[in-house]
FIDODO-753640 format. One record per residue: residue number from 1; x, y, z of N, C-alpha, C in turn. Coordinates in Angstrom, 2 decimals. Each point is the difference from the previous one (the first is absolute). Layout:
# residues N
DRENVEX     n      n_xx      n_yy      n_zz     ca_xx     ca_yy     ca_zz      c_xx      c_yy      c_zz
DRENVEX   NUM         X         Y         Z         X         Y         Z         X         Y         Z
...
//
This chain:
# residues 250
DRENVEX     n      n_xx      n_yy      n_zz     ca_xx     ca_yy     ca_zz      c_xx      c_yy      c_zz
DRENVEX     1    144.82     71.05      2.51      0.47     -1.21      0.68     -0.64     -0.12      1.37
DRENVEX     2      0.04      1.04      0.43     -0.49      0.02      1.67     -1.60     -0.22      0.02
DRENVEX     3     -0.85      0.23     -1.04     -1.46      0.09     -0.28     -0.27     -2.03     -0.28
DRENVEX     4      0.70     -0.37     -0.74      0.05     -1.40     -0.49      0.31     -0.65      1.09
DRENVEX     5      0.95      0.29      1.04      0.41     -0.97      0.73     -1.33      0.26      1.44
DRENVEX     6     -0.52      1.40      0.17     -0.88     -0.08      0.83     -1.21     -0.34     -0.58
DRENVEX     7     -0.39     -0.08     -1.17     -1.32     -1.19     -0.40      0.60     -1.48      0.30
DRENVEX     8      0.94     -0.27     -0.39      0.27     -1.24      0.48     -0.16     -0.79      1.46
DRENVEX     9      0.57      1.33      0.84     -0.47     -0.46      1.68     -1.88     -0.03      0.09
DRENVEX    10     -0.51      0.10     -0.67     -1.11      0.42      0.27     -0.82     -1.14     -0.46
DRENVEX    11      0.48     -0.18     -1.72     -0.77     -1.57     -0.34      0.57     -1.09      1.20
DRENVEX    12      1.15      0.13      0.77      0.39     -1.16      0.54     -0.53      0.17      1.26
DRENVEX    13     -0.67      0.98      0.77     -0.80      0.27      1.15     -1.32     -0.18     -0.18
DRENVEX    14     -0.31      0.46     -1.49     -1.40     -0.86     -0.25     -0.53     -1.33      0.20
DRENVEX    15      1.31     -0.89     -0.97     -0.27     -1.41     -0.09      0.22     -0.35      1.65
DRENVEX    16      0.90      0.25      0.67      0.27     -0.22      1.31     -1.52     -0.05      0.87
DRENVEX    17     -0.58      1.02     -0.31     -0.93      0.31      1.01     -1.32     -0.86     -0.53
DRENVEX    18     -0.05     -0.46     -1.13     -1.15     -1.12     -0.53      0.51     -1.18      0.28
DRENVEX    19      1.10     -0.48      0.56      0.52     -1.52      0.11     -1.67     -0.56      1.33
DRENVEX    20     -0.12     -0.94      0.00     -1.15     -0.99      0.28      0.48     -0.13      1.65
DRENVEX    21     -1.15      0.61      0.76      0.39     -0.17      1.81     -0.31     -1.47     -0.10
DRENVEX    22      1.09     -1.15      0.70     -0.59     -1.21      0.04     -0.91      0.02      1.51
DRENVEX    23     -0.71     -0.89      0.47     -0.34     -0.35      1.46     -0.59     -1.22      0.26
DRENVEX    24      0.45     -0.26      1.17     -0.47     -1.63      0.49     -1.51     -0.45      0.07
DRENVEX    25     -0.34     -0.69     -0.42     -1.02     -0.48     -0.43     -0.07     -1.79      1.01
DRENVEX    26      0.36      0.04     -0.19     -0.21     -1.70      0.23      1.23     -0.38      0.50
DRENVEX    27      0.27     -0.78      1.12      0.76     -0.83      0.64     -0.13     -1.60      0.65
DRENVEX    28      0.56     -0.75     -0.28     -0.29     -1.60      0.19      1.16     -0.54      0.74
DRENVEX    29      0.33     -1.35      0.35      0.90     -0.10      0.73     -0.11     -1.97      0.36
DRENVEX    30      0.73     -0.87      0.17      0.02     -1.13      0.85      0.93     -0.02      0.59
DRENVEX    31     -0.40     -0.94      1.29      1.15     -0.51      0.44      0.53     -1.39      0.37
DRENVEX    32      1.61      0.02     -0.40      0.58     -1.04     -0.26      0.45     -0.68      1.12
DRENVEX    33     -0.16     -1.19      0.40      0.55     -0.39      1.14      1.28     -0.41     -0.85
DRENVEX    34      1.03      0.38      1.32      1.94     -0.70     -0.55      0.00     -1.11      0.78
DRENVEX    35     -0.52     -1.19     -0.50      0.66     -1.59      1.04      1.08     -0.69     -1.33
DRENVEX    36     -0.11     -1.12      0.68      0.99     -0.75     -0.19     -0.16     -0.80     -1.87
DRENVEX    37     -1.23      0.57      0.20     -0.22     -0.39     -2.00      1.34      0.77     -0.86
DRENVEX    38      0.16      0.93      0.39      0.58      0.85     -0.96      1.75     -0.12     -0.07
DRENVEX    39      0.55     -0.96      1.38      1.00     -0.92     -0.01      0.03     -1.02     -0.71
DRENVEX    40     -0.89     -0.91     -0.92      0.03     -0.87     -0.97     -0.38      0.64     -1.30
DRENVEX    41      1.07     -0.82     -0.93      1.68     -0.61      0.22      0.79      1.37      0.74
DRENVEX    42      0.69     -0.75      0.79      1.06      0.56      0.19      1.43      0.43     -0.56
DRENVEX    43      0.00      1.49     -0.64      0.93      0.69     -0.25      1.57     -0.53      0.54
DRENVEX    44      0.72     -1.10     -0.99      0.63     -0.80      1.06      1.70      1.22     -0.26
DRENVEX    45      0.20      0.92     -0.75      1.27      0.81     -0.14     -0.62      1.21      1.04
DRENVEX    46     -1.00      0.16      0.02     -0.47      1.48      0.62     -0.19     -0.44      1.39
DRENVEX    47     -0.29     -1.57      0.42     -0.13     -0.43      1.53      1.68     -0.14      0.33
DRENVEX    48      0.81     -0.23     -0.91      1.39     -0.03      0.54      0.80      0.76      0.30
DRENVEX    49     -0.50      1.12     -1.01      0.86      1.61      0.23     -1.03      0.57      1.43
DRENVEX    50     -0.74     -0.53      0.68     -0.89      0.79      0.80      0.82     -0.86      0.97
DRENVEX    51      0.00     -1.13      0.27      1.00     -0.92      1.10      1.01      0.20      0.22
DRENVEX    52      0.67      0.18     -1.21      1.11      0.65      0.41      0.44      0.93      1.08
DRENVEX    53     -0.76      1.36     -0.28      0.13      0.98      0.56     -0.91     -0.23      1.28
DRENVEX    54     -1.07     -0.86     -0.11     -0.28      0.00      1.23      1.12     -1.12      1.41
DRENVEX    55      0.82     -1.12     -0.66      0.83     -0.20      0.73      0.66      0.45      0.73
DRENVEX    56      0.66      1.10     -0.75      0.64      1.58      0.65     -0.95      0.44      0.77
DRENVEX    57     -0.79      0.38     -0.24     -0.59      1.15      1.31     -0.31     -0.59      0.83
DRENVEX    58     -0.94     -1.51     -0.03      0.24     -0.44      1.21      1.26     -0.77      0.66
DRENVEX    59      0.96     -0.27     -0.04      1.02      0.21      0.76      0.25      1.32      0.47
DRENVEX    60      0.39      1.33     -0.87      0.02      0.88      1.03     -1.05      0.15      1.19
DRENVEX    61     -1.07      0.29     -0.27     -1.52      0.20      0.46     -0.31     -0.85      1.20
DRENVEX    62      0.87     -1.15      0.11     -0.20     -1.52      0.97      1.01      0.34      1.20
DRENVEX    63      1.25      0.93     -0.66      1.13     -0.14      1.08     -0.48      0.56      1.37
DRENVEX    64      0.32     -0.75      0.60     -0.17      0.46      1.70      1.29      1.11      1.20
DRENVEX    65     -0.84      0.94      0.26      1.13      0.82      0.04     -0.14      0.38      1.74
DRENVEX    66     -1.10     -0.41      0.44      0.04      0.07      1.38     -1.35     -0.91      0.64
DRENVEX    67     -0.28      0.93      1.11     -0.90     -1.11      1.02     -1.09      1.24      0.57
DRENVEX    68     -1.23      0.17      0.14     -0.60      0.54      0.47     -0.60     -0.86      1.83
DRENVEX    69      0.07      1.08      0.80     -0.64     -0.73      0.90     -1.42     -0.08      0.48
DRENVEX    70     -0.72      0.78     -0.87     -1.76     -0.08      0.13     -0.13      0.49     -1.28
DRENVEX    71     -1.15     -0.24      0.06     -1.42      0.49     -1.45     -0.02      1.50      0.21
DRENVEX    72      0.38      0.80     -1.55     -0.25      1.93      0.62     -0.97     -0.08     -1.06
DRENVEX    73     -0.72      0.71      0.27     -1.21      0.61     -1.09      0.19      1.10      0.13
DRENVEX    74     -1.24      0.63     -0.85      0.11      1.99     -0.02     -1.11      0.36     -0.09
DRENVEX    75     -0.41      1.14      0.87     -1.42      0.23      0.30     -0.06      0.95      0.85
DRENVEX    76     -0.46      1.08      0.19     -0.28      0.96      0.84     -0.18     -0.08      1.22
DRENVEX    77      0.32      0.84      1.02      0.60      1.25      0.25      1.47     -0.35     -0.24
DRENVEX    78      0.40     -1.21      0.66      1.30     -0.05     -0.17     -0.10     -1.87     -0.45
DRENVEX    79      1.28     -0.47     -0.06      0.01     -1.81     -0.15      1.45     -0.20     -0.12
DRENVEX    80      0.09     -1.52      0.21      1.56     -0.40      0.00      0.74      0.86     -1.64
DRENVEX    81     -0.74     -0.63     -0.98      0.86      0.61     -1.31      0.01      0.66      0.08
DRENVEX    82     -0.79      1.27      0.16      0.37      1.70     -0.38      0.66      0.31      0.82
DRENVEX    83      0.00     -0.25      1.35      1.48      0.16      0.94      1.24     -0.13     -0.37
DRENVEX    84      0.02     -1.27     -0.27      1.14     -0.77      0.05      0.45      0.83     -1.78
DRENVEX    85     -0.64      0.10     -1.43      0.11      1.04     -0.48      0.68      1.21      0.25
DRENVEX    86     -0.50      0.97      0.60      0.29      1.30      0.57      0.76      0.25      0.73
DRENVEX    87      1.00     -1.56      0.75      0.53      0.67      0.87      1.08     -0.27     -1.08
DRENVEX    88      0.16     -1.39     -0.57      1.08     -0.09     -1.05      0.27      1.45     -0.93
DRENVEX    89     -1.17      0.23     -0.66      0.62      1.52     -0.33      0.83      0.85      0.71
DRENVEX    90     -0.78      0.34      1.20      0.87      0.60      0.86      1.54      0.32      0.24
DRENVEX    91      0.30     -1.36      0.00      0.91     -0.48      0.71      1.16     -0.05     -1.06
DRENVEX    92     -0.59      0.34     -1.54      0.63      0.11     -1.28      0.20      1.48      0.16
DRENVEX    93     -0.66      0.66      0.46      0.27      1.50      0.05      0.49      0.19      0.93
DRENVEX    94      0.48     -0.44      1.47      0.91      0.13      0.57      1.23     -0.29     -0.27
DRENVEX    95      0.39     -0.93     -0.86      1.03     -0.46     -0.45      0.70      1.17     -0.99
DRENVEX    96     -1.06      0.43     -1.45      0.73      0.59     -0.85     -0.35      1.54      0.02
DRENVEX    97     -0.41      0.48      1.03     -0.66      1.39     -0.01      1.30      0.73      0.92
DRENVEX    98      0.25      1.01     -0.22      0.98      0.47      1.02     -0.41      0.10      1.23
DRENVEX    99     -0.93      0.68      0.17     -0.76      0.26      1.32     -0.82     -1.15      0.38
DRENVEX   100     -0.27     -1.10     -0.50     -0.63     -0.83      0.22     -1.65      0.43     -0.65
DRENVEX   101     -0.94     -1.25      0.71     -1.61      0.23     -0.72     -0.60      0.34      1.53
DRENVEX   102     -0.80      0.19     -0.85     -1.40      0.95      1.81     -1.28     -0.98     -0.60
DRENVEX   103     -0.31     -0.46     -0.91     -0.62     -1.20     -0.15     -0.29     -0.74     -1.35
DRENVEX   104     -0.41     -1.03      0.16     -0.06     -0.99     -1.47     -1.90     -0.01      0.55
DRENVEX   105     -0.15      0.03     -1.88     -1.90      0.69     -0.20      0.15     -1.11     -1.30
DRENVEX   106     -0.96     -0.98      0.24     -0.30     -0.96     -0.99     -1.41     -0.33     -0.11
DRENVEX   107     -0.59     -0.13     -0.91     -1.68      0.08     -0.23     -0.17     -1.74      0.09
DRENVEX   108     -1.16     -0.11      0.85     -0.36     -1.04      0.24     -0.42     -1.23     -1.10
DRENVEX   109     -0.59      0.57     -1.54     -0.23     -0.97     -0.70      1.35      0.22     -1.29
DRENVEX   110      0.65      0.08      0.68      1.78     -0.04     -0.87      0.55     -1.49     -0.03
DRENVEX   111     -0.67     -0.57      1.52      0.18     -1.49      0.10     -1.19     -0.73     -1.06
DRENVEX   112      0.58     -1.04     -0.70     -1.42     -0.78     -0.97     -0.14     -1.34      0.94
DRENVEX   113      0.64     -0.67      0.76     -0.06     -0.99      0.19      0.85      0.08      1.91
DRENVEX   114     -1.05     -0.68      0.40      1.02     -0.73      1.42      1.19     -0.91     -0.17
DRENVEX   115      0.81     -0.09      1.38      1.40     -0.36     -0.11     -0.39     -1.47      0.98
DRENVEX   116     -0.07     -1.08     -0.71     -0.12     -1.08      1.03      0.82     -0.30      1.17
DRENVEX   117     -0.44     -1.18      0.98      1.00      0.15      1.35      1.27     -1.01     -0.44
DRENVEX   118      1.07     -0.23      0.11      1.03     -0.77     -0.91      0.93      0.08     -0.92
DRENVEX   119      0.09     -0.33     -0.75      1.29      0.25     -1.31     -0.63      1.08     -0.64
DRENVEX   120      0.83      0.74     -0.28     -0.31      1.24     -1.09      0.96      0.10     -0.86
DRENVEX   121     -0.47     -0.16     -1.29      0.65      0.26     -1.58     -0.35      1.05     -0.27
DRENVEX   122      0.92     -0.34     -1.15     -0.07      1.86     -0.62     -1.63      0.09     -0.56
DRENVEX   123     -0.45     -1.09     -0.54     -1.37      0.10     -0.37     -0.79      0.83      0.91
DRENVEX   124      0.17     -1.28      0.71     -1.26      0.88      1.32      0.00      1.45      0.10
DRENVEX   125      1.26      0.76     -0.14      0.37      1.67     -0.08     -0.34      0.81     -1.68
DRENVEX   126     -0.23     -1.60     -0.93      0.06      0.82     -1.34     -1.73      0.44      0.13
DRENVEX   127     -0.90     -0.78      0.94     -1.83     -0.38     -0.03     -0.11      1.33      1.17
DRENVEX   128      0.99      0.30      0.75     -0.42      1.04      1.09      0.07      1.42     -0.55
DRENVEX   129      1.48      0.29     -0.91      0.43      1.04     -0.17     -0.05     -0.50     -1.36
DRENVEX   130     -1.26      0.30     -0.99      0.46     -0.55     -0.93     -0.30      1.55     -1.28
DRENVEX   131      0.06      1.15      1.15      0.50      1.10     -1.27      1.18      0.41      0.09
DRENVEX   132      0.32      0.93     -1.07      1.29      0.03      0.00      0.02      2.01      0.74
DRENVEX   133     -0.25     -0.40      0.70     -0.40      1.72      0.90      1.95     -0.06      0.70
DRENVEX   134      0.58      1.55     -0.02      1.11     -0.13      0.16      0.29      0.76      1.26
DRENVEX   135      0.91      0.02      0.95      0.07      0.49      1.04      0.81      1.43      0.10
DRENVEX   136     -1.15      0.98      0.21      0.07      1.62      0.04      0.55      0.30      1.09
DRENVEX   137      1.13      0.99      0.30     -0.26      1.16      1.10     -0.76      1.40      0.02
DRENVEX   138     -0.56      0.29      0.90     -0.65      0.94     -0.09      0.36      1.37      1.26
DRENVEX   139      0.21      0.96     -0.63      0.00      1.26      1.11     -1.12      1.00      0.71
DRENVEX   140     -0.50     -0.37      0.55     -1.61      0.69      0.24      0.19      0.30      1.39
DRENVEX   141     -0.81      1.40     -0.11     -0.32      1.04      0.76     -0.85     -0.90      1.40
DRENVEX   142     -0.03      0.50      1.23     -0.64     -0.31      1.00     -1.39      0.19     -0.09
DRENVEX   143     -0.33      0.98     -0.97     -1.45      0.75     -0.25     -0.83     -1.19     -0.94
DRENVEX   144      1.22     -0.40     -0.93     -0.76     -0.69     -1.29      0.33     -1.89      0.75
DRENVEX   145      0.87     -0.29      1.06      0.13     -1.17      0.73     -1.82     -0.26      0.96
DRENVEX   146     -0.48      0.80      0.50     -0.91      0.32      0.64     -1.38     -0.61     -0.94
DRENVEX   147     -0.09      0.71     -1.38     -0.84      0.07     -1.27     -0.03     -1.56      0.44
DRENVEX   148      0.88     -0.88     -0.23      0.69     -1.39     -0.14     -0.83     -0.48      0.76
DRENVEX   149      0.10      0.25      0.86     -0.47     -1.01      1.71     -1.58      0.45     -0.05
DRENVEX   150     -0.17      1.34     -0.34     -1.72     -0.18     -0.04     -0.94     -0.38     -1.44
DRENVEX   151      0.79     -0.64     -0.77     -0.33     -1.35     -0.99      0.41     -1.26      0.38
DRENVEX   152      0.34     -0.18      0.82      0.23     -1.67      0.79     -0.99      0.55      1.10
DRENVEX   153     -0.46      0.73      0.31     -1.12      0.23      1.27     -1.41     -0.49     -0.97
DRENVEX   154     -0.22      0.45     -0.97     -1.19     -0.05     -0.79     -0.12     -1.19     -0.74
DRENVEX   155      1.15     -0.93     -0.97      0.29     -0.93     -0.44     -0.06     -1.30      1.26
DRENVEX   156      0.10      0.37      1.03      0.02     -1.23      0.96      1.31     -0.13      0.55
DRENVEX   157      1.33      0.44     -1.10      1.07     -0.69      0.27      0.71     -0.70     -0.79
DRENVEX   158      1.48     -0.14     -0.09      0.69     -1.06     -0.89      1.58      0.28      0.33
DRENVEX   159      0.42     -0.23     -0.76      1.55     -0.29      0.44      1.06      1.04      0.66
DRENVEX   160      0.06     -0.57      1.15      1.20      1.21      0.22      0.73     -0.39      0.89
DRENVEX   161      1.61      0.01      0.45      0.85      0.20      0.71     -0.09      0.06      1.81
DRENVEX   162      0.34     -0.94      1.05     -0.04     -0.21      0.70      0.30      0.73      0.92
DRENVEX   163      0.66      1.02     -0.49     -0.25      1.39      1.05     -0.53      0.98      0.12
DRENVEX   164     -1.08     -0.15     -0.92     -1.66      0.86     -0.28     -0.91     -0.62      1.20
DRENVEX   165     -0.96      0.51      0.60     -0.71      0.09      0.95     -1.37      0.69     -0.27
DRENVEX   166     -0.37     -0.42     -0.58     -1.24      0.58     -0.70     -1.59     -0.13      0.47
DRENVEX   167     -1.13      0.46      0.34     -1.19     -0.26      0.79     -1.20      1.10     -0.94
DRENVEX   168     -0.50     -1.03     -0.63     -1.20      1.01     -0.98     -1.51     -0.79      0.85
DRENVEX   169     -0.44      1.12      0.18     -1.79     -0.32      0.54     -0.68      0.79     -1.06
DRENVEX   170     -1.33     -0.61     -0.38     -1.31      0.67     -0.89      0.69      0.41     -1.28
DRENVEX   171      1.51     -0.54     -0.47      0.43      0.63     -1.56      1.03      1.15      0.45
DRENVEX   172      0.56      0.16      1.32      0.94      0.98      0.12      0.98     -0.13      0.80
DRENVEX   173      1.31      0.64      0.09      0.67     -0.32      0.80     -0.28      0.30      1.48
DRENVEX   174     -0.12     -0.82      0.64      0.24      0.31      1.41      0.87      0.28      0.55
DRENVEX   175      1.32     -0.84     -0.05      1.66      0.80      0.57      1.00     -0.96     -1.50
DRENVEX   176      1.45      1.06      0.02      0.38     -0.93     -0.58      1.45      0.40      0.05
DRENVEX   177      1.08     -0.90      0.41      0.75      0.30      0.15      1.76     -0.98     -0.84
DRENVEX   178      1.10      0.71     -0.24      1.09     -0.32     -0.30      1.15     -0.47      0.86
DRENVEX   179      0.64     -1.11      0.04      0.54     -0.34      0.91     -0.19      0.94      1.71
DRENVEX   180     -1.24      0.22      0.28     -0.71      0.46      1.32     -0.09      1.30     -0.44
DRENVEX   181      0.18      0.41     -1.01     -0.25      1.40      0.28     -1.03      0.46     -0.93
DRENVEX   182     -0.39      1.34     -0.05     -0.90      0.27     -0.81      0.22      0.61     -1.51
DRENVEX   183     -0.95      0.09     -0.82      0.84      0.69     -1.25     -0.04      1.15     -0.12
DRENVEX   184      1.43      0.76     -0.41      0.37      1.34      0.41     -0.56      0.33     -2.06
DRENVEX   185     -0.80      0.83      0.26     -0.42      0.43     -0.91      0.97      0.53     -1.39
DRENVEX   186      0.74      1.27      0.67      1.52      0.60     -0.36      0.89     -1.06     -0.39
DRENVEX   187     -0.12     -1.03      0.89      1.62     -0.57     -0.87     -0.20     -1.22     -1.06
DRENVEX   188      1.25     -0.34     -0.41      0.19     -0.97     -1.39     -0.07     -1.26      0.37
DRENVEX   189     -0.62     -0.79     -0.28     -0.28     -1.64     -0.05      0.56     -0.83     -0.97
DRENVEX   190      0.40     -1.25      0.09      1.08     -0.60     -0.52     -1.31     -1.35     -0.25
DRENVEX   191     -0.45     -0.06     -1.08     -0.97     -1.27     -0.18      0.45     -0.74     -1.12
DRENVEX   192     -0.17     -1.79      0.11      0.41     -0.78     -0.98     -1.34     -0.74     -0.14
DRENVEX   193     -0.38      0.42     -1.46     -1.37     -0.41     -0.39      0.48     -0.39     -1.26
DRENVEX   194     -1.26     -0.37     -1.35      0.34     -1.03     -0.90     -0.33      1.50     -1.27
DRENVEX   195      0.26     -0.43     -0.74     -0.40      1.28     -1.38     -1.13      0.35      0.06
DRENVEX   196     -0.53     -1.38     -0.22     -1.92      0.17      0.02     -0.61      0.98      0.81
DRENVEX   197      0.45     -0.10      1.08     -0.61      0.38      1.34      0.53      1.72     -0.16
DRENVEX   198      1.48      0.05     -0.26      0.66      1.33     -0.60     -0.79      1.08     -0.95
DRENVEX   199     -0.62     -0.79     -0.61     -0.87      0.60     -1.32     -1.01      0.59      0.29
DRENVEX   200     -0.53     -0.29      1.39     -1.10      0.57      0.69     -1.28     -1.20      0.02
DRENVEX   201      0.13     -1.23     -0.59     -0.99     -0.85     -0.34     -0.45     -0.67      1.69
DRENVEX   202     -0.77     -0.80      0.23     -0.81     -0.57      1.01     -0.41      0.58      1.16
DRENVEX   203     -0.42      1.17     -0.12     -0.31      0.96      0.73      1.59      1.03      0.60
DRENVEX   204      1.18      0.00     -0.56      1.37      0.46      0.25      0.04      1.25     -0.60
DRENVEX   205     -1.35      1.11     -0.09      0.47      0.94     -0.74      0.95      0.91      0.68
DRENVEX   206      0.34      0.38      1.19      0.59      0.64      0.67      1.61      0.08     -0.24
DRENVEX   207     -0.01     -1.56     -0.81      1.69     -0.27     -0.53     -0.16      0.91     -1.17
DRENVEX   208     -0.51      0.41     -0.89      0.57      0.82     -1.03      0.14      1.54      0.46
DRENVEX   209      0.31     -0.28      0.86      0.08      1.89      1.06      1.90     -0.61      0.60
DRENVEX   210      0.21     -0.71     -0.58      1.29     -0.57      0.75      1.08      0.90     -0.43
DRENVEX   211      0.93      0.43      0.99      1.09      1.09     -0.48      1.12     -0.52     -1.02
DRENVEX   212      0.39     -1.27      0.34      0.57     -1.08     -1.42     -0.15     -1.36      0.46
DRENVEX   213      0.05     -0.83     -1.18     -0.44     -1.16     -0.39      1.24     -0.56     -0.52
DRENVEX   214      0.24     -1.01      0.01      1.32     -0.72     -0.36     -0.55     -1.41     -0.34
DRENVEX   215     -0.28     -0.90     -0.94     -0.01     -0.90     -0.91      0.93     -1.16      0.58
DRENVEX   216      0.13     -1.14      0.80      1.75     -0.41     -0.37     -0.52     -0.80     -0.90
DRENVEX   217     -0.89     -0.58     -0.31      0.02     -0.83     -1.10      0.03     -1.65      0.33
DRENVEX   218      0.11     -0.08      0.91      0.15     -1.51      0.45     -1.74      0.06      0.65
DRENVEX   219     -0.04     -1.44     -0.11     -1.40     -0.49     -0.40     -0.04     -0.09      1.60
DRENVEX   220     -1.55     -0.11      0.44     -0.24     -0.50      1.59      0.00     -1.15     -0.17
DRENVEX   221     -0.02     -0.98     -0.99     -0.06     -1.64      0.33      1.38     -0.36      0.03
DRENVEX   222      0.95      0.91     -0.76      1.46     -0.82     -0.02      0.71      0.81      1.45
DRENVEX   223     -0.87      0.78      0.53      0.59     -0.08      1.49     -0.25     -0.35      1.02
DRENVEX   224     -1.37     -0.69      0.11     -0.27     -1.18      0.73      0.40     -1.43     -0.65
DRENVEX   225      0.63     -0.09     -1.03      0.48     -1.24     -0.40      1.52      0.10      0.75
DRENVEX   226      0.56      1.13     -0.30      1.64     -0.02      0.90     -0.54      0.22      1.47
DRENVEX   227     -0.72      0.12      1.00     -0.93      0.30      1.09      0.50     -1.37      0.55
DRENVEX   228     -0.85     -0.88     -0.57     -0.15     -1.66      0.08      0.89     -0.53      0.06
DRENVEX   229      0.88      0.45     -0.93      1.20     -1.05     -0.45      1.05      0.72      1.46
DRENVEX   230      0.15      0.96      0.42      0.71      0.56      0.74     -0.13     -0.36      1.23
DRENVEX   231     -1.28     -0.11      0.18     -0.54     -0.63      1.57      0.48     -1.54      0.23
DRENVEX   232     -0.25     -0.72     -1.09      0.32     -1.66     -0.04      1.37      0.27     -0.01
DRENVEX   233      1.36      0.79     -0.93      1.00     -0.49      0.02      0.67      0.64      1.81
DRENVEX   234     -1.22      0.74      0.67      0.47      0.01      1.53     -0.64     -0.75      0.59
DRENVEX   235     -0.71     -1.37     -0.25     -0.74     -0.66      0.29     -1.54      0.09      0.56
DRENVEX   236     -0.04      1.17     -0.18     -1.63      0.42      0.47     -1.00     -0.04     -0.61
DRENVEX   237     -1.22     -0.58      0.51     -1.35     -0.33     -0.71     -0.83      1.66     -0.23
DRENVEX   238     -0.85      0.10     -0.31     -0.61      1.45     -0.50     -0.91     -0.43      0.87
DRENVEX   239      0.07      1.21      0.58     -1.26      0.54      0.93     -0.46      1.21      0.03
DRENVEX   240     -1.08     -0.32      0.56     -1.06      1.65     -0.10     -0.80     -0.04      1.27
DRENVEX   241     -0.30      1.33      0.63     -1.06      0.19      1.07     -1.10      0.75     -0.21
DRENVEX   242     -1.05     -0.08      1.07     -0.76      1.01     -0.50     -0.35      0.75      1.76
DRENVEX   243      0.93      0.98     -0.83      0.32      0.92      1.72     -0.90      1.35      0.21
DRENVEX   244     -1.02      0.31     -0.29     -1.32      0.89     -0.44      0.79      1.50     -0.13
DRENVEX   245      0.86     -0.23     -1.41      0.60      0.98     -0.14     -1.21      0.79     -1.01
DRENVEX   246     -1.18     -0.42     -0.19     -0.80      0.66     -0.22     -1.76     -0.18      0.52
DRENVEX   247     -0.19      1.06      0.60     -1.35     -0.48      0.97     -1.24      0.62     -0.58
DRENVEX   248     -1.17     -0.71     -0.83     -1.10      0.61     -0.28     -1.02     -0.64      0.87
DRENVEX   249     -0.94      1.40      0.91     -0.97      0.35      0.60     -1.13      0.18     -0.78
DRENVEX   250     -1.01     -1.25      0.00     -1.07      0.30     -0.78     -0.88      1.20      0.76
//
């Protein structure tokens, strides 16, 4: 039995090993332009179930939920959005952190879109923040906080928290300091950054050295959507500065 069944593996490793290597040979290709030909006739049950639902979203998508008082863009070293960003994190980790946050770290192309000067809908926040990246705490070492700041020295710069003080010349740090002080190597740092950034991605490898990580799970756009809505129902327009909380020395 054992002789029969090991000829058997053997015819079937044979045939196996004669099966035919395929390989690419030839490749061709056009391309199709998508205009407005391919809308006639119009799909008149499939244009209604699409209206539908688009009725809905734009009403949500249209609602106006506050007032901006200038144009923020995002752009290196520092800019109104990634400020105004970072400090909102912040200021989320002061709120739900026991000890509070030591800073909010947000990557500069996290924003897709500028925030016009005027009415702001939720749209305008769905085109800015339009991943669904969720808002992390992070516990990191003074040693591996440091790592941090000399990849915003080399990167140029990007989002961070208004009581960072930061000065990179030639790709390095020049001084850099925490609410005035300097970073104590030894002790524990309290940072509110996004998962992405957690994961070690956009130059953040220094975050996967983090002593713990905490998930909450709430999105960064639905907390600048309650941000907005919170400021208007105290009647305040959104503002941002640009206070050279980060200084690059060519």
């Amino acid at each position: 039995m054992k002789i029969r069944t090991l000829w058997i593996a053997c015819v079937a490793i044979t045939l196996l090993s004669c099966k035919p290597q395929y390989q690419l040979t030839e490749m061709s290709g056009t391309i199709v332009e998508m205009n407005a030909t391919y809308d006639v006739p119009t799909h008149q049950r499939m244009q209604s179930l699409v209206q539908s639902y688009k009725s809905e979203l734009d009403e949500k998508m249209n609602q106006i939920i506050g007032n901006s008082a200038q144009y923020m863009d995002y752009r290196r070293p520092e800019s109104l959005l990634t400020n105004l960003t970072s400090d909102v994190m912040k200021a989320y980790g002061d709120e739900h952190l026991p000890e509070g946050a030591d800073a909010g770290v947000m990557n500069v192309h996290g924003h897709r879109a500028t925030l016009p000067k005027g009415e702001i809908t939720v749209g305008n926040l769905f085109e800015i923040y339009s991943f669904d990246n969720t808002i992390t705490f992070l516990e990191l070492k003074g040693s591996d906080l440091k790592e941090m700041f000399d990849a915003y020295a080399r990167i140029g710069g990007a989002g961070i928290s208004s009581n960072v003080r930061l000065v990179a010349e030639g790709g390095k740090v020049k001084s850099v300091t925490l609410d005035g002080n300097p970073i104590d190597e030894r002790a524990t740092y309290h940072i509110v950054t996004l998962d992405y950034l957690a994961d070690g991605n956009d130059n953040m490898t220094s975050f996967r050295n983090a002593l713990t990580s905490v998930n909450t799970g709430i999105t960064l756009r639905d907390l600048m959507i309650d941000y907005v809505k919170e400021q208007t129902r105290r009647g305040n327009e959104i503002t941002s500065v640009l206070d050279g909380r980060i200084t690059v020395i060519k």
